[in-house]
N, C-alpha and C positions, 0 to 999 in steps of 0.2 A: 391821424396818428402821427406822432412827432418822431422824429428818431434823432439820437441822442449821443453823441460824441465822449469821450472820456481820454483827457489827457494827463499825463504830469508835468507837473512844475516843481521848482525848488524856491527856495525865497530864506533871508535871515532878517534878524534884528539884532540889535545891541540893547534892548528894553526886554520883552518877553519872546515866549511860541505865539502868545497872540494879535501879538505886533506884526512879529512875518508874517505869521496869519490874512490878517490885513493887509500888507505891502503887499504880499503876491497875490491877492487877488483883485488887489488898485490895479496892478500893473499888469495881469490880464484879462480885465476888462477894458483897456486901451484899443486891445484890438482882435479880444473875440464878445461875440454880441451874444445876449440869451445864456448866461451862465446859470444853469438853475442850483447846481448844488458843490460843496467842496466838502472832501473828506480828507482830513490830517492821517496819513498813513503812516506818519515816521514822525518821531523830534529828536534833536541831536543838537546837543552844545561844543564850541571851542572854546579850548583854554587857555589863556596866556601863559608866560613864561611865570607868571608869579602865583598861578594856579588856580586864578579864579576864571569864573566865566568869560568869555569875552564876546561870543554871540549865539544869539539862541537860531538853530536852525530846523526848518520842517519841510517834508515833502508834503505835497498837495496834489490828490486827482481829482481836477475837475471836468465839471458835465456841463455840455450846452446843446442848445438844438442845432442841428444842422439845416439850412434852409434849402 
């Protein structure tokens, strides 16, 4: 029987949600092992001072095994 971790993370992009998407889960597989699943809980953009987008942001909980 595996048992099974679930954290949050944050992560952006200046391209899309599925960019940070990406990025944050590059950058928590650096240093947790066994990440089976991510689920986008949130998306949220910033916007510059001339009102466009300036970056796409997501929360992410991910699941890994615990050894």
């Amino acid at each position: 029987m595996a048992v099974m971790k679930v954290i949050e993370i944050m992560a952006d992009s200046d391209k899309s949600w599925e960019d940070a998407t990406r990025k944050g889960i590059a950058k928590a597989s650096k240093s947790l092992k066994g990440i089976r699943s991510a689920w986008v809980q949130n998306q949220s953009v910033t916007i510059n001072e001339k009102g466009e987008v300036d970056s796409y942001r997501i929360n992410l909980k991910l699941s890994f095994e615990v050894h």
